[in-house]
MDAnalysis code that builds the backbone (N, CA, C; Angstrom):
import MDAnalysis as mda
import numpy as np

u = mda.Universe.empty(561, n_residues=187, atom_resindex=np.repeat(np.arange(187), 3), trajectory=True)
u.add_TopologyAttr("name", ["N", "CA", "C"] * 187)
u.add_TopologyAttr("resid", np.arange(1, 188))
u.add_TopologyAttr("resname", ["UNK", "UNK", "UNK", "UNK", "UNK", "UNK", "UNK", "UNK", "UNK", "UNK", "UNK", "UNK", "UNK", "UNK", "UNK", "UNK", "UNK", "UNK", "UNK", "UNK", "UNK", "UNK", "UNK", "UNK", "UNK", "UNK", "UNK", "UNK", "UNK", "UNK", "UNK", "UNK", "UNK", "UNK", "UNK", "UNK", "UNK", "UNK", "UNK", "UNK", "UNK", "UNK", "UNK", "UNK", "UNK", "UNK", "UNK", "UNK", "UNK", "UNK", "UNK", "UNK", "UNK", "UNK", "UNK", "UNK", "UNK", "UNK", "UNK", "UNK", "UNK", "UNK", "UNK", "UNK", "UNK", "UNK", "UNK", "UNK", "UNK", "UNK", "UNK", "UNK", "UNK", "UNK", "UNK", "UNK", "UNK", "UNK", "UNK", "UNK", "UNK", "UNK", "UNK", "UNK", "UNK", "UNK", "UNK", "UNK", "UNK", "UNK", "UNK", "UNK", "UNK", "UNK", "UNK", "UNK", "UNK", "UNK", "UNK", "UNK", "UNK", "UNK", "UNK", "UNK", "UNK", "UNK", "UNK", "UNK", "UNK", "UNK", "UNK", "UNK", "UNK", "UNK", "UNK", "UNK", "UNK", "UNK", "UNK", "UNK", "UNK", "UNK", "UNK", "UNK", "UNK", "UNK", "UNK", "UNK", "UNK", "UNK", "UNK", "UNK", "UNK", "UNK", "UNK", "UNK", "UNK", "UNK", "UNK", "UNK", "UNK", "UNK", "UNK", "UNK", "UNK", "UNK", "UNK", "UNK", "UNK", "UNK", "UNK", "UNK", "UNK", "UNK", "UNK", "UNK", "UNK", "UNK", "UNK", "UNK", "UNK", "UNK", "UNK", "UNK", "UNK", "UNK", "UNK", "UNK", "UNK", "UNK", "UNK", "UNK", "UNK", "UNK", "UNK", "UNK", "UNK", "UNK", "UNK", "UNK", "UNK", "UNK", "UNK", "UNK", "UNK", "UNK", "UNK"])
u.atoms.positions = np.array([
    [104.552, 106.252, 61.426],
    [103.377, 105.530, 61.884],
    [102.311, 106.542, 62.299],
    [101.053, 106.212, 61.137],
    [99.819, 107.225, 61.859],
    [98.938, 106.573, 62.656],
    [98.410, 107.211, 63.897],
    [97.267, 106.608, 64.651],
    [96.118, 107.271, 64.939],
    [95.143, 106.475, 64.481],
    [93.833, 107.736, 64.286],
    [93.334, 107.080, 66.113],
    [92.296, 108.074, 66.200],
    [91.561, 107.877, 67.824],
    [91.111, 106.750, 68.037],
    [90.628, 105.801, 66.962],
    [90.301, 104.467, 67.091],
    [91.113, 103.456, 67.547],
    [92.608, 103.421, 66.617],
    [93.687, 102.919, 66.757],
    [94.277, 102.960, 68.323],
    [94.086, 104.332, 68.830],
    [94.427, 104.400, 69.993],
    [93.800, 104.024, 71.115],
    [92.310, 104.020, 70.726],
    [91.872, 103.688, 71.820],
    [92.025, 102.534, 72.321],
    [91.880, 101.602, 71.049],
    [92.666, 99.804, 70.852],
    [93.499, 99.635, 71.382],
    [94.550, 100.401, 71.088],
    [96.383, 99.792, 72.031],
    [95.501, 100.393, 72.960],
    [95.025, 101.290, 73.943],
    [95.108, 101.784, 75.561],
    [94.571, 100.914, 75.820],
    [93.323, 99.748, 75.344],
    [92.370, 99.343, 75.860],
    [93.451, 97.121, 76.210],
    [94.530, 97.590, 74.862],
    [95.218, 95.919, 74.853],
    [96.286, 96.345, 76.443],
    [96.875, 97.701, 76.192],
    [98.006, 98.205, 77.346],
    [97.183, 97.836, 79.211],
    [95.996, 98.242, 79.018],
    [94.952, 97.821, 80.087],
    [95.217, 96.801, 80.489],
    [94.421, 95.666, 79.721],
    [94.444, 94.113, 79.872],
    [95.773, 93.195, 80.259],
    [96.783, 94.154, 80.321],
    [98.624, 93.362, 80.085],
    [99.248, 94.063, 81.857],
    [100.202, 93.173, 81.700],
    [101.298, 93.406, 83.178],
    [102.027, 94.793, 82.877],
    [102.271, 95.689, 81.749],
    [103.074, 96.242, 81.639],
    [102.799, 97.264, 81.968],
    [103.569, 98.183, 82.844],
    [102.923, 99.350, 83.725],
    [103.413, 100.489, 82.845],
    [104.377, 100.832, 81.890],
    [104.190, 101.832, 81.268],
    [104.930, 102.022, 79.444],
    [104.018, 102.611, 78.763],
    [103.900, 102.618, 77.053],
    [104.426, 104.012, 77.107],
    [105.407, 103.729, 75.713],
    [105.680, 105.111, 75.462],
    [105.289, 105.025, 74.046],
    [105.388, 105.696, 73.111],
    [104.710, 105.446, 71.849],
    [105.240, 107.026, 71.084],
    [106.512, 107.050, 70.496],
    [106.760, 107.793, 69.777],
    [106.539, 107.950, 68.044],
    [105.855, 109.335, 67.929],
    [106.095, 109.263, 65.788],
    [106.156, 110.534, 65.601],
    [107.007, 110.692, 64.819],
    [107.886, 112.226, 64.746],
    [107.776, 112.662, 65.723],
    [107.080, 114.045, 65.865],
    [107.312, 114.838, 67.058],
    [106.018, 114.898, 67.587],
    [105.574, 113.430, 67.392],
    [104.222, 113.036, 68.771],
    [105.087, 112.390, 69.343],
    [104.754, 112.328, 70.722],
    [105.356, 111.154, 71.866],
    [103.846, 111.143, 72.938],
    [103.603, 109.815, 73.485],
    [102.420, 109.455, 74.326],
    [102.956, 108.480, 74.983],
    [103.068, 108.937, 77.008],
    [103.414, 108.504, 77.812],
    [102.312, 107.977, 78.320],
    [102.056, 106.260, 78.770],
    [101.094, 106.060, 79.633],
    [101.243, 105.217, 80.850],
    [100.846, 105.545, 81.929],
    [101.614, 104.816, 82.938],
    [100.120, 104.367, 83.584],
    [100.546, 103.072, 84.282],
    [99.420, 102.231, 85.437],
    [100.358, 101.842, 86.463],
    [99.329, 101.967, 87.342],
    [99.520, 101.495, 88.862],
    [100.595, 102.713, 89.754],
    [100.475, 103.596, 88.958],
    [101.314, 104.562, 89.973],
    [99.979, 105.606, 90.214],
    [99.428, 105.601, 91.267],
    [98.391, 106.231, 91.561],
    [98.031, 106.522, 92.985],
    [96.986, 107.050, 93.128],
    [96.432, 107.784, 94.905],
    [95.262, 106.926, 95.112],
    [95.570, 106.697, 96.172],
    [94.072, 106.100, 97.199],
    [94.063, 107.097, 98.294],
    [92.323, 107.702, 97.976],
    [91.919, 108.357, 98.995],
    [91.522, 107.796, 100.589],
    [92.228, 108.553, 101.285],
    [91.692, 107.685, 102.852],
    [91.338, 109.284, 103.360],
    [90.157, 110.021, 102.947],
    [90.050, 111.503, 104.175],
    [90.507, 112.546, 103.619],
    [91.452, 112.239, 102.916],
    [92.612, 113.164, 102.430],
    [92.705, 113.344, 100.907],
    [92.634, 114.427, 99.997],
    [92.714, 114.303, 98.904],
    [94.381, 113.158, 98.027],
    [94.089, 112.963, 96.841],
    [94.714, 111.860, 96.603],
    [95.721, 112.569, 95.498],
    [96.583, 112.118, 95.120],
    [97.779, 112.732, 93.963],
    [98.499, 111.599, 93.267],
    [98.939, 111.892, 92.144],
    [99.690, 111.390, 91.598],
    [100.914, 111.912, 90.922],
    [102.257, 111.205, 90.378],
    [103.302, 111.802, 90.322],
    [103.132, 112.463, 88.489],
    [104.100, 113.565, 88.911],
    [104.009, 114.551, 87.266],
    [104.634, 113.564, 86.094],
    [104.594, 114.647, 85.225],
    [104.689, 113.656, 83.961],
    [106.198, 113.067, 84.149],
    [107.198, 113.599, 84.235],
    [108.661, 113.858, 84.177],
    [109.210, 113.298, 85.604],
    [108.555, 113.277, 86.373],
    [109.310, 113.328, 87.793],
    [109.014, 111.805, 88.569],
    [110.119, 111.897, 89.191],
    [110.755, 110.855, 89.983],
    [110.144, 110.705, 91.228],
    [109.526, 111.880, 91.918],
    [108.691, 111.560, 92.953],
    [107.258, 110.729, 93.525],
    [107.032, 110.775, 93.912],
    [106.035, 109.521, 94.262],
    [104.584, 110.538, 94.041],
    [104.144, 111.820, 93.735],
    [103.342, 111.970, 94.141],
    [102.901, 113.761, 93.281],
    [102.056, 114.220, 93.139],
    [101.495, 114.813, 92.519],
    [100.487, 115.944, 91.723],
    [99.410, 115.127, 90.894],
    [98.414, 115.515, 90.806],
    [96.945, 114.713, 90.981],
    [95.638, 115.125, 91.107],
    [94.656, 114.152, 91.498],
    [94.217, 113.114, 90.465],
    [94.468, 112.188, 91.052],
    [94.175, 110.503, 90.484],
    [93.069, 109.587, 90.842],
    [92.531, 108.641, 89.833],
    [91.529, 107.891, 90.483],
    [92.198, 106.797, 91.699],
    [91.602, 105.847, 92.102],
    [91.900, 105.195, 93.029],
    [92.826, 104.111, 92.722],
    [93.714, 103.481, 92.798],
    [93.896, 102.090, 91.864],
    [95.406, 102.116, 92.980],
    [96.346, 101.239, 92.876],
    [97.226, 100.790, 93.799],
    [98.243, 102.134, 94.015],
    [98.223, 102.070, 95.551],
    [98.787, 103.215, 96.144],
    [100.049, 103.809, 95.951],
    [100.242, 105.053, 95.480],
    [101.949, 105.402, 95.181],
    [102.165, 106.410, 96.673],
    [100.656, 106.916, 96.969],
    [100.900, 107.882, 98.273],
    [99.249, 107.627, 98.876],
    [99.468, 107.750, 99.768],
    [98.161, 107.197, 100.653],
    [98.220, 107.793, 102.193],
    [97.393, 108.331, 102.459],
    [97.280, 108.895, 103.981],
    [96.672, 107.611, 104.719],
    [96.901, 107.350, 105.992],
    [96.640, 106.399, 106.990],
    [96.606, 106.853, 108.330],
    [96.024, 105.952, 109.206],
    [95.614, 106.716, 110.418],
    [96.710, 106.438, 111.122],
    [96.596, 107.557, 112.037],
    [98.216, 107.155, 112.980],
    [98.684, 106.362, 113.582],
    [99.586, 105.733, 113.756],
    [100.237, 104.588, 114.678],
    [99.941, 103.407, 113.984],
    [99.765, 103.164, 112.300],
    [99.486, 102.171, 112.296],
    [100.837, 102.067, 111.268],
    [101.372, 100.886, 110.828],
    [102.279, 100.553, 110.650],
    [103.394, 99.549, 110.472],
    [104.566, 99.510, 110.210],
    [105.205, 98.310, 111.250],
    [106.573, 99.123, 111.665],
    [106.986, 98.569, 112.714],
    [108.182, 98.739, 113.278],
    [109.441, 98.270, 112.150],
    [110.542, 99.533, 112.370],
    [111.847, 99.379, 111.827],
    [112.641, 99.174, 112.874],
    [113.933, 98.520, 112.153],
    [114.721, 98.518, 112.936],
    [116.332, 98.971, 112.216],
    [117.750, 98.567, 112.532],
    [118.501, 98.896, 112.339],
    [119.045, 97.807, 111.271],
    [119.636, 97.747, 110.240],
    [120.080, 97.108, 109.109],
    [121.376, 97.518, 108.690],
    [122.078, 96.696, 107.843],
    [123.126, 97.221, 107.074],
    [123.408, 97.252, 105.839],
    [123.733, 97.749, 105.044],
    [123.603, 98.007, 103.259],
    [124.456, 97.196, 102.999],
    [123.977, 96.878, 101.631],
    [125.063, 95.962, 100.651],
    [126.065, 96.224, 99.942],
    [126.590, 97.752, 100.428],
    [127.675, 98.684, 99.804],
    [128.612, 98.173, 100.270],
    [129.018, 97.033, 101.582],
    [129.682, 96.438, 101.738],
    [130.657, 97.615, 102.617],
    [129.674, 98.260, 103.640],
    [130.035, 99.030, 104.334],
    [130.755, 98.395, 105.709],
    [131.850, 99.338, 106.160],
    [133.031, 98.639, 107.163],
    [131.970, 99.352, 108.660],
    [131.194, 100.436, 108.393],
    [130.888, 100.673, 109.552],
    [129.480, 100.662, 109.659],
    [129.031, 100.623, 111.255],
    [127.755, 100.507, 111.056],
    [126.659, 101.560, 110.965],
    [125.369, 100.829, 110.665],
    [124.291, 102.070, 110.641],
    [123.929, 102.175, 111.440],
    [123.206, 103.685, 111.762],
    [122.823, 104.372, 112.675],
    [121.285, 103.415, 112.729],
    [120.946, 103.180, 114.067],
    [119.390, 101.942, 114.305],
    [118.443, 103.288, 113.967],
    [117.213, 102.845, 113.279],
    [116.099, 103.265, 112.908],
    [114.989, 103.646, 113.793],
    [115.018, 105.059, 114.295],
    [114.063, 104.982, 115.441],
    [112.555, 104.312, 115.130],
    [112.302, 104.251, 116.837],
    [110.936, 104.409, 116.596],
    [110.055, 105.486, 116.216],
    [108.581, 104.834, 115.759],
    [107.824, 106.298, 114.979],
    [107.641, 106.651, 116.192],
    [107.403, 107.913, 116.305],
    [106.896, 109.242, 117.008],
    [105.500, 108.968, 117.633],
    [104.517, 108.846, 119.019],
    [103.459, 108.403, 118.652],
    [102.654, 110.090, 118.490],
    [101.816, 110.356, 117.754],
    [100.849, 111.055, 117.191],
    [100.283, 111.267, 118.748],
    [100.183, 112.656, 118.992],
    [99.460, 113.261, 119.682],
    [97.617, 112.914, 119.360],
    [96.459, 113.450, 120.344],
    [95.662, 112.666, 120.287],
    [94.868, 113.606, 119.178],
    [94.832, 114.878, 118.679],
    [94.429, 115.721, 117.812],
    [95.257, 115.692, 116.640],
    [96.091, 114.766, 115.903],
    [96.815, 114.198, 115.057],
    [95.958, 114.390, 113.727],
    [96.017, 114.741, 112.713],
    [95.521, 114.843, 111.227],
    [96.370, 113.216, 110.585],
    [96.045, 112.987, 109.522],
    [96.409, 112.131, 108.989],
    [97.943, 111.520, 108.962],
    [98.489, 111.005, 108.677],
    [100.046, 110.755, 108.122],
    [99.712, 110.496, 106.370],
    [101.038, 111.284, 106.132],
    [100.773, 110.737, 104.321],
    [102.449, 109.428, 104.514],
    [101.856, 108.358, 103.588],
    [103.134, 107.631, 103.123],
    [103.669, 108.268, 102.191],
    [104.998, 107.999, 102.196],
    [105.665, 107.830, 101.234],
    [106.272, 106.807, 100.700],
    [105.703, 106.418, 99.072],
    [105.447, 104.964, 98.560],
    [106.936, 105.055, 97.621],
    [107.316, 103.553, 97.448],
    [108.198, 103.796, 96.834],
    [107.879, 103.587, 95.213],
    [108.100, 103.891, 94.153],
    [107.716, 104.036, 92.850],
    [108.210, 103.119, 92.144],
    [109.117, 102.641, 92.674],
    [109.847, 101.104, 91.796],
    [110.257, 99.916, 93.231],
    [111.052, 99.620, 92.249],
    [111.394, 98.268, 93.217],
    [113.107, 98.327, 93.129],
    [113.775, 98.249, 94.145],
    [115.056, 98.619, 93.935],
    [115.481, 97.939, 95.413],
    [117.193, 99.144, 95.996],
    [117.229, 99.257, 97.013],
    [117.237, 100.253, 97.943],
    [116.229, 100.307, 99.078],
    [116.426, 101.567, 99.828],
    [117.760, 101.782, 100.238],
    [117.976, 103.253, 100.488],
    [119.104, 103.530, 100.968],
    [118.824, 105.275, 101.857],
    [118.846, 105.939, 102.823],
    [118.721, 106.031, 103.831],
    [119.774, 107.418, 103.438],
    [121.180, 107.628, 103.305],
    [121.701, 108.349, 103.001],
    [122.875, 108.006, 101.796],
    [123.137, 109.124, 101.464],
    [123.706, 109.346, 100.031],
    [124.963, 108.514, 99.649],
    [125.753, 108.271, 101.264],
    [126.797, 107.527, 100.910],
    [126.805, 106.696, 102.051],
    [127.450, 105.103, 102.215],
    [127.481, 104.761, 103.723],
    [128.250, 105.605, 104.714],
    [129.219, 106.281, 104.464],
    [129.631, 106.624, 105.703],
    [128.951, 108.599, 105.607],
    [128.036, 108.511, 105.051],
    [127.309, 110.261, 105.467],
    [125.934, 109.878, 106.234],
    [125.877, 110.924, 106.877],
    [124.453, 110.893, 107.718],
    [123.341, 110.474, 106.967],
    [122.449, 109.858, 107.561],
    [120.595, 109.810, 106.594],
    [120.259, 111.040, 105.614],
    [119.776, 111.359, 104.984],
    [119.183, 112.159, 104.796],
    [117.865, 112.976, 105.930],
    [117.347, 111.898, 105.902],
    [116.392, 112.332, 107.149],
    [115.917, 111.209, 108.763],
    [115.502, 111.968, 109.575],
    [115.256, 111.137, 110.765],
    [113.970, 111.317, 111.423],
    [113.773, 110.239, 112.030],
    [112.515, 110.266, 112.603],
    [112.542, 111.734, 113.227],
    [111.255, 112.589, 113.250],
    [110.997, 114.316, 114.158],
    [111.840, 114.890, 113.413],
    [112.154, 114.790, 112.226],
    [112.580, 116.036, 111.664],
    [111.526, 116.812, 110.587],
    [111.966, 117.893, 110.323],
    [110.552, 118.884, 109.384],
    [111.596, 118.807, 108.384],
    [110.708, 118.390, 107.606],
    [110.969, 118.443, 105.886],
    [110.855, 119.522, 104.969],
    [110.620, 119.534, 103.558],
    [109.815, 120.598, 103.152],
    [109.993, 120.047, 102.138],
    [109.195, 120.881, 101.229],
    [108.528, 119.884, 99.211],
    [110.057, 120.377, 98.561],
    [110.303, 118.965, 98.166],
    [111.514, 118.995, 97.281],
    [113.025, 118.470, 97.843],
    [112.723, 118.359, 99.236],
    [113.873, 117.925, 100.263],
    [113.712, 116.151, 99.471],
    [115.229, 115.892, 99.367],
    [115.297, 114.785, 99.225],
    [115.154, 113.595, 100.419],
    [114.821, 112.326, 100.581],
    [114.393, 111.883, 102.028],
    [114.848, 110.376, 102.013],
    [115.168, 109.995, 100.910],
    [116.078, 108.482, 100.478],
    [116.879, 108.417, 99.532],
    [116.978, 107.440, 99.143],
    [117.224, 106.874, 97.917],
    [116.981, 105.053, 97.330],
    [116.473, 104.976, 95.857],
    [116.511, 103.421, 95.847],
    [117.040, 103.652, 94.782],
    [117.617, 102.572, 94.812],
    [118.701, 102.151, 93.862],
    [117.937, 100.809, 92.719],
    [118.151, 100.995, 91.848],
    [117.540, 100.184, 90.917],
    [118.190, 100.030, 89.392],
    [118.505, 99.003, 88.951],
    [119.813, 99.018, 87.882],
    [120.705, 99.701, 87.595],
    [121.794, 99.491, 88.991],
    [122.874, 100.564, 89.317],
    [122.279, 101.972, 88.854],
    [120.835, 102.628, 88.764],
    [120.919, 103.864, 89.053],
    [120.285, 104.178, 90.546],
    [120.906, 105.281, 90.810],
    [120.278, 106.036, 92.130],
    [119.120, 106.717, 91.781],
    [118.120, 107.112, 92.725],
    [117.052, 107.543, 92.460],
    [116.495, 108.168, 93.389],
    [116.882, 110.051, 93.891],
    [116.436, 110.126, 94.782],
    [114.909, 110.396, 94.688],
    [114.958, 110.059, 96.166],
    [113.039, 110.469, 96.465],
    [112.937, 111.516, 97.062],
    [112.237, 112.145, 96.370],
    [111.698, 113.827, 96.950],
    [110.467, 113.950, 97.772],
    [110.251, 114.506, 98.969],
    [109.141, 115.110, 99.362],
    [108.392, 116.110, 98.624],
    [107.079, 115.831, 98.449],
    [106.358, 116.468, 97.815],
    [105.272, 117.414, 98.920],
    [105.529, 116.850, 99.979],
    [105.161, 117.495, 101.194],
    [105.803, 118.346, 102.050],
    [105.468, 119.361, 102.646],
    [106.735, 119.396, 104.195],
    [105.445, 119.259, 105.133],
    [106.286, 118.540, 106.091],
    [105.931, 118.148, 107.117],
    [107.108, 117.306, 108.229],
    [107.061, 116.492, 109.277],
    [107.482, 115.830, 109.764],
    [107.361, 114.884, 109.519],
    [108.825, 113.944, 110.018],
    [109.017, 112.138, 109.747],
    [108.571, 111.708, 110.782],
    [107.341, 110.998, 110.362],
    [107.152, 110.262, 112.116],
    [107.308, 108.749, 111.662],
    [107.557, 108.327, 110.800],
    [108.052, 106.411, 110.739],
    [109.051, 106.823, 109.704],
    [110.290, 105.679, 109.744],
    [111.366, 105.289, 108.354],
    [110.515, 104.204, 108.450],
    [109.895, 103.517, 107.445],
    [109.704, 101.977, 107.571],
    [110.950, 101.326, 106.590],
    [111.387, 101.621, 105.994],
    [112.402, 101.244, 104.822],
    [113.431, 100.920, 105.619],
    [114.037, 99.670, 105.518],
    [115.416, 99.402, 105.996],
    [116.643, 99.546, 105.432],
    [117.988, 100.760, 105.892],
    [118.524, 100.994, 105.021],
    [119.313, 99.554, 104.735],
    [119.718, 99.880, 102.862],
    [120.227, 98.576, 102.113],
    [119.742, 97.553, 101.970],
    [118.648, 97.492, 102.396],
    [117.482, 96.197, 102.086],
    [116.287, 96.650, 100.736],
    [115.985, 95.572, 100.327],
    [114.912, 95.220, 98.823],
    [114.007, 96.074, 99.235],
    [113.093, 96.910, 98.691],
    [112.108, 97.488, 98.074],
    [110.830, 97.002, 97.535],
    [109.519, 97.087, 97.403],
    [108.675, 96.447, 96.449],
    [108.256, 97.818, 95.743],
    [107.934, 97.689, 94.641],
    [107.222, 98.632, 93.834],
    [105.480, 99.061, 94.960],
    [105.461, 99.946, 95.188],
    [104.013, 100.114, 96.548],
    [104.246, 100.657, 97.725],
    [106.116, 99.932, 98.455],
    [105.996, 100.056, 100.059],
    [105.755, 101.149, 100.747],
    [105.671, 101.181, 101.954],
    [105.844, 102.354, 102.278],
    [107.208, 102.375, 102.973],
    [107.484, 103.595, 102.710],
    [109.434, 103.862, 102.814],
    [109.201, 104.973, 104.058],
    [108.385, 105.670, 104.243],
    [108.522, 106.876, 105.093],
    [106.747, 107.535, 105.503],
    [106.765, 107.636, 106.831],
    [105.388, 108.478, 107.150],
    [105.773, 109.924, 107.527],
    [104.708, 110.597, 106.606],
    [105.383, 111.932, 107.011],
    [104.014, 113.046, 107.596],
    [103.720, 113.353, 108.833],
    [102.667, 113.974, 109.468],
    [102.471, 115.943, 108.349],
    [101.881, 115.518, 107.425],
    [101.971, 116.761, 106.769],
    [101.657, 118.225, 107.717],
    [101.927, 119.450, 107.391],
    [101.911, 120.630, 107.657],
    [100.778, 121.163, 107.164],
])
């Protein structure tokens, strides 16, 4: 299958108009990845989006369009609390602190959005620690969840280091493609 620039611009422009958030479009040894709605909204803070290949939420600079990572002002939010997974775990989870409140010279918080829709999960197995906790320092590439989404796991990487100042994600509970799963006070 040949596609001249016209052709293409046609499918990007039908892929636009439709629910389907991402086209792949292979012929011989062309391949063309196109993805929507995984993107940055600027709030102050420059905006990113996730690499071609990668699983993380976050990136390189993007126009504006529904949030995959988004900075927000501090303390705003909602409260977590303590939950239990559907792993059909015998023991319980550790309760979800509260966020941290932001000192009064505080820089932004970046979210961390979740990229699909699945289930959060908090640490690697039910009976191992979180991965991470509210006041802890992170760093780019530290893993910080997981969602689970047609029996695959999927961890989520920090693309930041900084500190956790909210979990909003309840471990073993639903996901939306958007939420925010984690605030993290960048460095």
């Amino acid at each position: 299958m040949q596609l001249d620039l016209n052709q293409l611009r046609e499918l990007l422009a039908v892929f636009d108009q439709t629910d389907i958030s991402e086209l792949t479009l292979k012929s011989g040894d062309f391949e063309l990845t196109v993805r929507k709605g995984i993107h940055l909204v600027e709030r102050g803070t420059p905006t990113f989006e996730p690499p071609a290949g990668g699983g993380a939420p976050w990136g390189t600079p993007a126009s504006p369009a529904p949030p995959a990572l988004t900075s927000v002002a501090p303390g705003t939010g909602s409260e977590s609390g303590p939950s239990g997974t559907s792993q059909g775990n015998a023991g319980a989870n550790p309760p979800v602190p509260a966020p941290i409140a932001p000192p009064p010279n505080d820089k932004k918080w970046i979210d961390v959005i979740s990229p699909m829709v699945g289930t959060f999960y908090r640490s690697p197995a039910p009976t191992e620690a979180p991965f991470v906790e509210v006041g802890d320092r992170i760093k780019v590439g530290q893993t910080v969840c997981i969602i689970e989404a047609m029996k695959l796991m999927n961890e989520i990487e920090a693309e930041v280091s900084g500190q956790v100042m909210e979990i909003a994600g309840q471990n073993g509970e639903p996901v939306e493609y958007g939420q925010v799963l984690l605030r993290i006070n960048p460095e």
